[in-house]
C-alpha positions as CSV (number, residue, x, y, z in Angstrom):
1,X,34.8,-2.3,30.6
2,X,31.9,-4.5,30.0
3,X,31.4,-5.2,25.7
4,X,28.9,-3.3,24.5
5,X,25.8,-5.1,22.9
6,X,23.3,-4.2,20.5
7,X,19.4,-4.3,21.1
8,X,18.2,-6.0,17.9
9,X,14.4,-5.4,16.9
10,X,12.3,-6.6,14.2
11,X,9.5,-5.2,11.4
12,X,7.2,-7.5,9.6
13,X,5.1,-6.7,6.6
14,X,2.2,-8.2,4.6
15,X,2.5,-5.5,2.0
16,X,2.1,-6.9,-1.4
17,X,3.3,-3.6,-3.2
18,X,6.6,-1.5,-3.6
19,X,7.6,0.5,-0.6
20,X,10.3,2.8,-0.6
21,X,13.5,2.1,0.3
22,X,14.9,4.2,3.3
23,X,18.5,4.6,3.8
24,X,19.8,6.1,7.6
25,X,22.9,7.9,8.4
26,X,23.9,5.6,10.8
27,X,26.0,2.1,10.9
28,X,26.3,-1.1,13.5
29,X,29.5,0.1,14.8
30,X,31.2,3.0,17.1
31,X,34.1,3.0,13.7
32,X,33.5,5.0,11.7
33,X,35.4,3.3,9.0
34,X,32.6,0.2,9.3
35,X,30.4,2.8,7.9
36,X,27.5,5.2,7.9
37,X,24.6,4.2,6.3
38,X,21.6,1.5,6.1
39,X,19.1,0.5,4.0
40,X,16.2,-1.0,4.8
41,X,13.8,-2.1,2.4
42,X,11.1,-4.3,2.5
43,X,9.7,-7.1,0.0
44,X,6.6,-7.3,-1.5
45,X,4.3,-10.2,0.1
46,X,1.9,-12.2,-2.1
47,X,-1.5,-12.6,-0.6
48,X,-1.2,-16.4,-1.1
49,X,1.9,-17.0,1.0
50,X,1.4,-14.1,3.7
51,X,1.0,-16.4,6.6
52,X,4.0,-18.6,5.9
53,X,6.5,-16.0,4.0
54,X,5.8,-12.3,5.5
55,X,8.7,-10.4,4.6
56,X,11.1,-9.3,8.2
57,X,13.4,-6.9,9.0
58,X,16.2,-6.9,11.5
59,X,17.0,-3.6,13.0
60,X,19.8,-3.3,15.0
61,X,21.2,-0.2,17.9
62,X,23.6,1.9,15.6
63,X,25.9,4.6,16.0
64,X,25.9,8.1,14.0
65,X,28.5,10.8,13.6
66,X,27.4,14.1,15.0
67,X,29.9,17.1,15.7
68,X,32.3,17.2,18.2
69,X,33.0,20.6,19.6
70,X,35.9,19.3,21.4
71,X,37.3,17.7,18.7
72,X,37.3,20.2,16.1
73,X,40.6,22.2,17.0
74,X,42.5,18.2,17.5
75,X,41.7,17.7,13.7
76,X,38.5,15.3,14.7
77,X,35.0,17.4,14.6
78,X,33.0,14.3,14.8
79,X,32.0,11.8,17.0
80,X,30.0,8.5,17.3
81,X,26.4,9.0,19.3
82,X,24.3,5.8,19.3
83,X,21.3,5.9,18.1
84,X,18.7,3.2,19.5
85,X,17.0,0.7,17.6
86,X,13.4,1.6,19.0
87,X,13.6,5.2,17.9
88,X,14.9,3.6,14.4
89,X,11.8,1.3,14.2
90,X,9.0,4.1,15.0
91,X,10.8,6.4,12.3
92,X,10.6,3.9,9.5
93,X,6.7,2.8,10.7
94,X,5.9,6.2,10.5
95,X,7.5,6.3,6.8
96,X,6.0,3.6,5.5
97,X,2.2,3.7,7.4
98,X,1.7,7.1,8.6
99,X,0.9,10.3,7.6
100,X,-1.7,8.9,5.4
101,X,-4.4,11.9,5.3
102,X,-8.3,11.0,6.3
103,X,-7.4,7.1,6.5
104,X,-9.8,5.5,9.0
105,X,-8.8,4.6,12.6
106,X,-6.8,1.3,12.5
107,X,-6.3,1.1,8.8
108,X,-2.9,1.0,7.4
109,X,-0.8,-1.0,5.6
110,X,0.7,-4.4,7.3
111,X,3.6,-3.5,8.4
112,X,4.2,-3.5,12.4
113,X,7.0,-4.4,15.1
114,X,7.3,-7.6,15.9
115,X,8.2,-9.5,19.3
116,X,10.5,-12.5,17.7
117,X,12.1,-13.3,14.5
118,X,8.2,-14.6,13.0
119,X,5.1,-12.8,13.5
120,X,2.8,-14.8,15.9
121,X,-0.7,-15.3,15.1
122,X,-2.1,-12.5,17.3
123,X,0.3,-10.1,15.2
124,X,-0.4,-11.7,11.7
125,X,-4.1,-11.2,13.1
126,X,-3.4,-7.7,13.9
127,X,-1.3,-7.1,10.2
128,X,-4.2,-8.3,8.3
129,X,-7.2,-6.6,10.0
130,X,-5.4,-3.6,9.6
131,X,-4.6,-4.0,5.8
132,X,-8.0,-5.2,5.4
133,X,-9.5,-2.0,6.8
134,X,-6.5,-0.1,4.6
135,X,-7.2,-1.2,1.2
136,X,-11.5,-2.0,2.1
137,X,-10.9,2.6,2.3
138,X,-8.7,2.7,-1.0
139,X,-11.1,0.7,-3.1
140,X,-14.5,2.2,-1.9
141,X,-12.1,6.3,-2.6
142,X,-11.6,3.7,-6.0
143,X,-15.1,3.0,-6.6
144,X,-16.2,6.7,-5.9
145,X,-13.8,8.3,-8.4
146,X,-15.0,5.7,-11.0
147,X,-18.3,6.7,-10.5
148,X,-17.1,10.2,-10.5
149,X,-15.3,9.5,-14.0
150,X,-12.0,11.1,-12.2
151,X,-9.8,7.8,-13.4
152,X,-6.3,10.1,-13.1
153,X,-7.2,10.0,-9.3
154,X,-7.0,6.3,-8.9
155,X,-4.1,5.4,-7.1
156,X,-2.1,2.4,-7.7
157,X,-2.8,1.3,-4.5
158,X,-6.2,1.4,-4.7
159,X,-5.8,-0.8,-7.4
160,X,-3.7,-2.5,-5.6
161,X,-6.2,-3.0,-2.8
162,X,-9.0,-4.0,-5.1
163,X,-6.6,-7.0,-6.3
164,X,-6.1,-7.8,-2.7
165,X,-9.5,-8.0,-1.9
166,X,-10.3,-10.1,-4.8
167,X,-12.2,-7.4,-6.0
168,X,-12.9,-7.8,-10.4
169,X,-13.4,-3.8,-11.0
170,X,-12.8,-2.1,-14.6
171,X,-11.1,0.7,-13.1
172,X,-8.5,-1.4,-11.3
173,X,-7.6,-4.0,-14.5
174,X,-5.3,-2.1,-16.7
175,X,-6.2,-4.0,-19.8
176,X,-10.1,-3.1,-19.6
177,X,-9.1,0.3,-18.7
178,X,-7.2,0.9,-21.9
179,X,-10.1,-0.4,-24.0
180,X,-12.3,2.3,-22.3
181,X,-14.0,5.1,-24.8
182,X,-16.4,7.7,-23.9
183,X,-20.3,8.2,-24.6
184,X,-20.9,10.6,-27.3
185,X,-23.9,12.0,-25.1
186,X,-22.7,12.4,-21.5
187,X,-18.5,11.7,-22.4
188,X,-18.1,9.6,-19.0
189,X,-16.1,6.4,-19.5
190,X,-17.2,3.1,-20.2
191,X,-16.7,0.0,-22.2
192,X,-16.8,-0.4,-25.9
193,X,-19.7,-1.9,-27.8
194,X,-22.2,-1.7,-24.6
195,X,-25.4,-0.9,-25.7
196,X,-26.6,1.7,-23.3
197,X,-24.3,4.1,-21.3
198,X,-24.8,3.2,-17.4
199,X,-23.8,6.7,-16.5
200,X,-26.8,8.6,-18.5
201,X,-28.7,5.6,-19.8
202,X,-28.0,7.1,-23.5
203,X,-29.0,4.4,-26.1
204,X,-25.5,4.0,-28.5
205,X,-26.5,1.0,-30.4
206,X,-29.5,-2.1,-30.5
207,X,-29.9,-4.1,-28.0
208,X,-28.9,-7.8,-28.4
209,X,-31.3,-10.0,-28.9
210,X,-31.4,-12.1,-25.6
211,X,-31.5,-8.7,-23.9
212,X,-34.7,-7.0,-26.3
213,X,-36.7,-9.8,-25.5
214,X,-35.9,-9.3,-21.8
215,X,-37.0,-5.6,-21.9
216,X,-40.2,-6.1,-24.5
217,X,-43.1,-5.1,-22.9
218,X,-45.9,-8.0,-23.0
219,X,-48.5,-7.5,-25.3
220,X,-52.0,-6.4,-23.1
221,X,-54.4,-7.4,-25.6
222,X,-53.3,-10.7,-24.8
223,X,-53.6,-10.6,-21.5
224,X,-57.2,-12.0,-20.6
């Protein structure tokens, strides 16, 4: 009887967040004594080494017990059934970039199959226009809910996506966020000390100087 070998695939990700953990009731070998049950987990991935250090995953054809009707009178009412490494790979895509409700076409997270052991450029190509489009949607959802002064909506990785982006937003920087206080006329959000509320253009306190001479209106018995 020929050895059996196992079809090995891999998962690459450009994710610079926390993902989940998933752990699978299933294990590299037909004994069940080896084991039943893998974790895969993936690493988050810094924007500035993406392209030379994207986090990869090695998943491997497995076996899983299911019951064994034959079995069950000998004293043995499970057996090993293998479970292929493709079906393993959609199921933990689908975990970690699907199911994402009113997401645009072709925006998700950077995670996808890869061919070999390293993505190749088409497929860093592919990670990062994806992830582009994926956090571009989470920031402007960010940007609206700021407006909106609904701040216990703002996801983390919206926030997340606005740091990816390079994008210098109050509602994504924790620190400026804390220091946040609300206008006495219209109670929407917005930084201490400013001198006008940008929400309802409420006057809270002088203007500094540089900025009342920018706003005085010129005087028109001067003007010839």
């Amino acid at each position: 009887m020929a050895k059996w070998v196992a079809d090995t695939r891999y998962i690459a990700s450009i994710y610079p967040g926390e993902l989940d953990s998933i752990a699978l009731n299933h294990g590299p070998s037909p004994n069940r004594s080896k084991g039943r049950r893998t974790v895969y987990k993936l690493t988050p991935v810094p924007k500035e080494t993406m392209r030379t250090k994207p986090c990869v995953i090695e998943v491997v054809d497995g076996f899983e017990d299911v019951i064994n009707l034959m079995g069950i009178q000998q004293g043995d009412p499970k057996m090993p059934k293998p479970v292929d490494s493709k079906e393993t790979v959609e199921n933990l895509l689908r975990y970690w970039t699907g199911n994402m409700v009113g997401v645009p076409t072709g925006a998700a997270p950077g995670i996808i199959e890869i061919v070999n052991t390293i993505p190749s450029i088409a497929e860093m190509k592919r990670m990062v226009e994806m992830q582009t489009l994926y956090f571009e949607w989470g920031f402007q959802n960010g940007e609206r809910l700021h407006r909106e002064n609904n701040w216990k909506e703002i996801t983390g990785a919206m926030k997340l996506g606005a740091e990816w982006l390079g994008r210098d937003v109050i509602w994504a920087n924790p620190a400026q966020v804390s220091e946040m206080v609300k206008c006495p006329a219209c109670e929407q959000l917005i930084a201490p000390r400013v001198a006008i509320c940008h929400h309802c253009g409420t006057k809270l306190r002088a203007l500094p100087k540089e900025l009342a001479a920018l706003n005085r209106q010129p005087d028109l018995d001067s003007v010839a």
